[in-house]
C-alpha positions as CSV (number, residue, x, y, z in Angstrom):
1,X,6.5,8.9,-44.3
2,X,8.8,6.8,-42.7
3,X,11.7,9.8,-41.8
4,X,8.7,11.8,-40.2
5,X,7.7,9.0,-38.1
6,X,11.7,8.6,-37.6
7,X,11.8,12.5,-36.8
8,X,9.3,12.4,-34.2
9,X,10.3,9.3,-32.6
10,X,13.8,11.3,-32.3
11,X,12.4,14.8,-31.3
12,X,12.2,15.4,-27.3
13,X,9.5,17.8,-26.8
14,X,7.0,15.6,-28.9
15,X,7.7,12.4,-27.2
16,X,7.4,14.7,-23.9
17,X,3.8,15.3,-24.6
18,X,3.0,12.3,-25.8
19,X,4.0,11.0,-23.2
20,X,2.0,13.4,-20.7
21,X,-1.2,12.5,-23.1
22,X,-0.8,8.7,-22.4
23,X,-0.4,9.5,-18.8
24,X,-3.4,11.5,-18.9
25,X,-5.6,9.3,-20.4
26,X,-4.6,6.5,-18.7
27,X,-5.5,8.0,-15.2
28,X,-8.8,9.3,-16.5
29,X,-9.8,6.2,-17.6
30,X,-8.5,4.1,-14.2
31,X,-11.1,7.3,-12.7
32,X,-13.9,7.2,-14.9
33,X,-14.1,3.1,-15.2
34,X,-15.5,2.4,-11.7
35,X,-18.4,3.9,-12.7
36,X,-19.4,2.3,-15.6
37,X,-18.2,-1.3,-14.6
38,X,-21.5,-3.5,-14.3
39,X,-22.2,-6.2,-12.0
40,X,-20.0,-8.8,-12.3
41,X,-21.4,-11.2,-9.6
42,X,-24.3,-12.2,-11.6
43,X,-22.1,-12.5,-14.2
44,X,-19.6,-15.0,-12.4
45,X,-22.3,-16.9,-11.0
46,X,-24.0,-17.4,-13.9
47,X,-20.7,-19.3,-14.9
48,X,-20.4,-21.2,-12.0
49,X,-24.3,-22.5,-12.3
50,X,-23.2,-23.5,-15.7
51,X,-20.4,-25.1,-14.3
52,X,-22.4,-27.3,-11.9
53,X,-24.7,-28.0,-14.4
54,X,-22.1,-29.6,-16.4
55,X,-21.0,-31.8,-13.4
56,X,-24.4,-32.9,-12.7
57,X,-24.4,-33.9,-16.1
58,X,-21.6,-35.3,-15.7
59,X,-22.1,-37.8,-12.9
60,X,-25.4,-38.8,-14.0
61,X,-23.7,-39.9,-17.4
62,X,-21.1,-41.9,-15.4
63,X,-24.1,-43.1,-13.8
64,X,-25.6,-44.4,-16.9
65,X,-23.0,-45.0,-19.0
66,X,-23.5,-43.2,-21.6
67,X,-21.4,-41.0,-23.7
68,X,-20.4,-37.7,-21.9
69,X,-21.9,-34.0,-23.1
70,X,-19.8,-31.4,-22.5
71,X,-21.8,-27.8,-21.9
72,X,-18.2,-25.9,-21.7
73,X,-18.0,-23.1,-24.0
74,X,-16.2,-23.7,-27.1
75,X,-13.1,-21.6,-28.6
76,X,-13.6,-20.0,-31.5
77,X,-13.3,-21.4,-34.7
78,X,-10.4,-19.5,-36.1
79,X,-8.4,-20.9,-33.0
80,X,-9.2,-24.0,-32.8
81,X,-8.1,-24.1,-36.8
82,X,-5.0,-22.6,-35.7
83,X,-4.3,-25.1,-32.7
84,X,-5.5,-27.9,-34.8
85,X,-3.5,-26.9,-37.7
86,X,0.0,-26.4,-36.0
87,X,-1.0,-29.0,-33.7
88,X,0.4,-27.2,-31.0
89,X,-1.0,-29.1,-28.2
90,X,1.6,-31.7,-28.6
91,X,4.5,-29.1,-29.4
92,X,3.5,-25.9,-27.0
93,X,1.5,-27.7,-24.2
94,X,2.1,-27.7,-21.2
95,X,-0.1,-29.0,-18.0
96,X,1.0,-27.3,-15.5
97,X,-0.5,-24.2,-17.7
98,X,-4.0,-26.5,-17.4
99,X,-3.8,-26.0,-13.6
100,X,-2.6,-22.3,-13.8
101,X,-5.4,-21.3,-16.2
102,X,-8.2,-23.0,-13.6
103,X,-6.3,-21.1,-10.4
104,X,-6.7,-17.9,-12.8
105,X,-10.6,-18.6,-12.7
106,X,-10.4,-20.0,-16.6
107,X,-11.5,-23.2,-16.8
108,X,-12.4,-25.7,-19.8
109,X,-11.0,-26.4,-23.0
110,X,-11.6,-23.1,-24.9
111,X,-9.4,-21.1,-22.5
112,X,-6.5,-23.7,-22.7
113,X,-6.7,-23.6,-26.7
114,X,-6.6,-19.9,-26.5
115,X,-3.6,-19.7,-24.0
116,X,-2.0,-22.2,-27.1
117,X,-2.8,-20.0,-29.9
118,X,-1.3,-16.9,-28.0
119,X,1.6,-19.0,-27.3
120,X,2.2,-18.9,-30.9
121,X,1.0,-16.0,-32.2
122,X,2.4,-13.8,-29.8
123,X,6.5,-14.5,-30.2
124,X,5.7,-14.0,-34.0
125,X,4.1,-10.6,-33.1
126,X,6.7,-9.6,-31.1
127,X,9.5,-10.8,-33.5
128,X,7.9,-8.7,-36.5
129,X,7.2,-5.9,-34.4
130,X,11.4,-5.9,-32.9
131,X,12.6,-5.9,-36.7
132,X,10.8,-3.6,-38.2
133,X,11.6,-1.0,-35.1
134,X,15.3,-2.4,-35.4
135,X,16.2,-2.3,-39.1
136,X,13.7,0.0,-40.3
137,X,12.8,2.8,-38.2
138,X,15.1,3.5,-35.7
139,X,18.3,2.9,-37.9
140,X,20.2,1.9,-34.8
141,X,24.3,2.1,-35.2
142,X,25.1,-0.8,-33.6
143,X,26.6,-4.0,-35.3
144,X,24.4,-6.6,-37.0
145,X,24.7,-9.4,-34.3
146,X,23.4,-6.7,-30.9
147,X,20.5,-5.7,-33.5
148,X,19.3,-9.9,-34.2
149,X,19.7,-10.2,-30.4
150,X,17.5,-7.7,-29.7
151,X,15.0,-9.3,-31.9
152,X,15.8,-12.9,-30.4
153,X,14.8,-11.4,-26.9
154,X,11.5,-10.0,-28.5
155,X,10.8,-13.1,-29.4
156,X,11.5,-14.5,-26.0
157,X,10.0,-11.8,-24.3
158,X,6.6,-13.1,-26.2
159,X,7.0,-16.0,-25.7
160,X,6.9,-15.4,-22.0
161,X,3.8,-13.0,-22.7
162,X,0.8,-15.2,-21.9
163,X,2.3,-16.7,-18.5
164,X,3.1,-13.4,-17.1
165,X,-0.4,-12.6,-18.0
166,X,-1.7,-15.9,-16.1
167,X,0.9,-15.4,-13.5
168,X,-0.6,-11.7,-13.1
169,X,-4.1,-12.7,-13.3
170,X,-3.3,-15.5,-10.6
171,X,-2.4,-13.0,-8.4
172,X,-4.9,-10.9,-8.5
173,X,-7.1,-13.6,-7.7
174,X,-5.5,-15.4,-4.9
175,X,-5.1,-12.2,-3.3
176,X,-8.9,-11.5,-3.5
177,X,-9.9,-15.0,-2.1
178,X,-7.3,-14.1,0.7
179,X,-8.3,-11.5,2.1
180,X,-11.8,-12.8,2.3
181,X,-10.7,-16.4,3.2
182,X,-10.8,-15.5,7.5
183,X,-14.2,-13.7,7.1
184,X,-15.8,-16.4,5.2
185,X,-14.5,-19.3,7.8
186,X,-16.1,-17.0,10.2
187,X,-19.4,-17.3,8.8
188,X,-18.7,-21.2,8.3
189,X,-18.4,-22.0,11.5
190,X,-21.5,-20.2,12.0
191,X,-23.3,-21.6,9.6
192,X,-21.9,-25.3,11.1
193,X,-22.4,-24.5,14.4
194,X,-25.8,-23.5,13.4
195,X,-26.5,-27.1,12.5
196,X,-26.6,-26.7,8.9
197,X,-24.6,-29.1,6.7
198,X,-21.3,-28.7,5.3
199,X,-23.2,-28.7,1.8
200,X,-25.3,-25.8,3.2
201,X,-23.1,-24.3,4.9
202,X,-21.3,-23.4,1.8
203,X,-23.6,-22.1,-0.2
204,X,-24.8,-20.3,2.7
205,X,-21.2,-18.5,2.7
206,X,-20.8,-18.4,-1.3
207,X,-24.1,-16.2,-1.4
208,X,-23.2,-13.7,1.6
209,X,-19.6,-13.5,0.6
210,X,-20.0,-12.3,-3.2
211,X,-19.6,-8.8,-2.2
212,X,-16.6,-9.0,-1.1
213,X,-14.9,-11.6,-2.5
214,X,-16.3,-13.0,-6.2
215,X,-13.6,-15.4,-6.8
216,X,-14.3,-16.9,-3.3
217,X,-18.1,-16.8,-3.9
218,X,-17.4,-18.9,-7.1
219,X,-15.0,-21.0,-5.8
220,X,-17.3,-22.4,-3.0
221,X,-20.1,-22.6,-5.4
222,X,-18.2,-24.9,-7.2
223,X,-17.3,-27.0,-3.8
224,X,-21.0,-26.9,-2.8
225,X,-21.7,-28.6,-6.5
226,X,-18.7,-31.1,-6.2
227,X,-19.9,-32.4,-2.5
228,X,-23.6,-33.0,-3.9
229,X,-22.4,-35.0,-7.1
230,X,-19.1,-36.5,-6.9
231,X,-19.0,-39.8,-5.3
232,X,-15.8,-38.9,-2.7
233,X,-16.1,-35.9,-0.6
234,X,-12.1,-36.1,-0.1
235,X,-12.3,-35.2,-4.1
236,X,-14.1,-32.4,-3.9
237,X,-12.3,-30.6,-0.6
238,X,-8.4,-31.5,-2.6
239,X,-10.1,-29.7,-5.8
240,X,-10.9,-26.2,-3.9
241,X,-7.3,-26.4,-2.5
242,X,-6.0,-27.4,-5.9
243,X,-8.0,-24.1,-7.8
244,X,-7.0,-21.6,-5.0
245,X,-3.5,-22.9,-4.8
246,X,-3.0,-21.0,-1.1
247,X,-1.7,-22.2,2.3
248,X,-4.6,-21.6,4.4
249,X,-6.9,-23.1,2.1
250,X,-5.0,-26.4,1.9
251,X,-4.5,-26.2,5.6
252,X,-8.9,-25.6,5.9
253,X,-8.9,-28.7,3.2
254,X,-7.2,-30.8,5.1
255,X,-9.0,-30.0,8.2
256,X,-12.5,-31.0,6.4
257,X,-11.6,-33.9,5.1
258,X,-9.9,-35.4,8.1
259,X,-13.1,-34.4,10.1
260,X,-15.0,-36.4,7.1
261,X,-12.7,-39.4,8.0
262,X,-12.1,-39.3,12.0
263,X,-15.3,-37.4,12.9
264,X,-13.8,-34.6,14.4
265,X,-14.9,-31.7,15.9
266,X,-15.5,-29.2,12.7
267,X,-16.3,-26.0,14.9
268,X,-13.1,-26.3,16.9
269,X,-11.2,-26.5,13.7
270,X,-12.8,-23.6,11.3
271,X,-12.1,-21.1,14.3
272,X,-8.8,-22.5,14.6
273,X,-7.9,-22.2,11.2
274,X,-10.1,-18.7,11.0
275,X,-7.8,-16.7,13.5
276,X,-4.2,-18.6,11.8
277,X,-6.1,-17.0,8.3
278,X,-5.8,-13.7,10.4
279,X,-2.5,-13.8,11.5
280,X,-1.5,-14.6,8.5
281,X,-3.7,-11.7,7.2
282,X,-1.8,-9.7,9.8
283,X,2.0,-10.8,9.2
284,X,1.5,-10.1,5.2
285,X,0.5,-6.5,6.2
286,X,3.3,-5.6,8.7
287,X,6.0,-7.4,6.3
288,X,4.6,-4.7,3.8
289,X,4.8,-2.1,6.3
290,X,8.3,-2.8,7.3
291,X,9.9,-2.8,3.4
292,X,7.9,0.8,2.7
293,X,11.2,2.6,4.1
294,X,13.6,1.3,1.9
295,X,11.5,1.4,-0.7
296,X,10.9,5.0,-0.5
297,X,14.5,5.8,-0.1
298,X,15.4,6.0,-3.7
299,X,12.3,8.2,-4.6
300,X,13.7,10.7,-1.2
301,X,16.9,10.8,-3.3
302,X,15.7,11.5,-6.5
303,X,12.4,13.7,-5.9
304,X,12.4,15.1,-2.3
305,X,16.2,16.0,-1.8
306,X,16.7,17.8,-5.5
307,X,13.5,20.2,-4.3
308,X,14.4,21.0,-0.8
309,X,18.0,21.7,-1.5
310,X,16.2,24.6,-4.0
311,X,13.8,25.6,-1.6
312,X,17.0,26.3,1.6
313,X,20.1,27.5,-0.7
314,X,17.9,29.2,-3.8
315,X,17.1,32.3,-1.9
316,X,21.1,32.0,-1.0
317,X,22.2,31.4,-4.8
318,X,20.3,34.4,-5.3
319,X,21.6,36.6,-3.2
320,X,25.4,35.9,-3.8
321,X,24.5,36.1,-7.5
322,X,22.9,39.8,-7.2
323,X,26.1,40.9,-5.2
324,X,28.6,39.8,-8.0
């Protein structure tokens, strides 16, 4: 069983259509998903009223002095064994992953216990997986010491797994709150010069901008609970800057709390900050515009040149060929 599996590993026009198969499926089902995907936005929000639930539990527990209930989700059991077991959250953890995992949208304890069992498991998955394609199925030729460092940078290579996974998810969600970070202050200063409070005004703008940005939506759902129930403002404006981790939110941050403090103007500001949000917007866009040439210079090489040198001398190659 073993030398077939070896055989076809090894054999060219198998691998080819394999290949072409996992390309195939792979497109129709990045096609076909859009149209089954269900509504996420009740979804999220759902979360995020849970979420401000727990913080008005919270402060009226503070309040009374009483023992805190946590309405967090809790990990599984067969993780939290795990964790517990190896006690990894003295050996493995790390807080800057705390802070990573909220930026990523993944907040309490269950997702953190998770991200430790993965950190585990998933350098020992690698590791087996590396040896057995080393020493038993691909019967590599090199020496002894290449094949264990291949398997050493398996296991680093899991290792690093789950933070290129957070750092990837991170990504994707900054990039969503940014592109619908200017159009929300837009309909902030709206909404403040309206007369509404800052309270409102944010719920106001978590509601109408769902559609385009969920992340954003949950993110100022979260504010609008933090500003009703904890007992500093400042706190609650250097949390939203702390889960987005972006510039212009900071920059917004600070703006709001130093009109909290001085008693600033807060229209002036928001359409201030609205059009930098743009710019910025704007700059990120050329600078991606400006690297597409190089970038498509090794694809003109390797894909466009080979074909039009066919297309001008083949009719040529031809014809000297017919006359010999």
């Amino acid at each position: 069983m073993i030398d077939f599996l070896v055989d076809k590993l090894h054999d060219a026009h198998f691998m080819t259509m394999l290949l072409a198969a996992i390309a195939v499926s792979a497109t129709a089902y990045t096609l076909i998903t859009p149209f089954f995907a269900g509504e996420t936005l009740a979804k999220r929000m759902k979360s995020v009223a849970s979420e401000r639930e727990r913080l008005r539990q919270r402060e009226r527990e503070r309040l009374s002095k009483t023992e805190r209930v946590s309405l967090r989700q809790a990990p599984k059991q067969i993780v939290s064994r795990v964790v517990e077991g190896f006690n990894l959250g003295k050996w493995v953890a790390q807080e800057a992953a705390r802070d990573k995992l909220v930026m990523a949208g993944y907040r309490g304890q269950a997702p953190y216990i998770t991200f430790l069992f993965f950190r585990l498991v998933t350098p020992i998955l690698f590791g087996i997986g590396a040896v057995i394609y080393v020493f038993v199925i691909s019967h590599m030729q090199q020496s002894t010491p290449i094949k264990i460092g291949i398997c050493i940078a398996a296991v680093y290579l899991g290792m690093q797994a789950p933070m290129l996974f957070l750092r990837n998810a991170i990504t994707k969600r900054q990039l969503s709150i940014k592109r619908a970070f200017p159009d929300a202050l837009d309909l902030l200063l709206i909404c403040v010069e309206s007369g509404m409070s800052i309270e409102a005004a944010f719920r106001k703008v978590s509601v109408e901008i769902g559609s385009q940005s969920i992340p954003l939506a949950e993110e100022f759902t979260l504010t609008t609970a933090e500003l009703s129930y904890l007992p500093d403002r400042k706190v609650a404006y250097e949390n939203l800057a702390k889960r987005t981790g972006l510039e212009g939110v900071k920059s917004v941050c600070l703006a709001l709390q130093q009109s909290e403090r001085y008693g600033t103007p807060l229209g002036h500001s928001l359409r201030v900050m609205a059009q930098e949000n743009r710019d910025m917007r704007m700059n990120e866009a050329e600078k991606k515009a400006a690297a597409l040439p190089p970038k498509l210079t090794v694809p003109m090489i390797l894909f466009f040149l080979p074909v039009l040198f066919v297309v001008i001398l083949g009719p040529t190659g031809i014809k000297v060929a017919a006359m010999q």
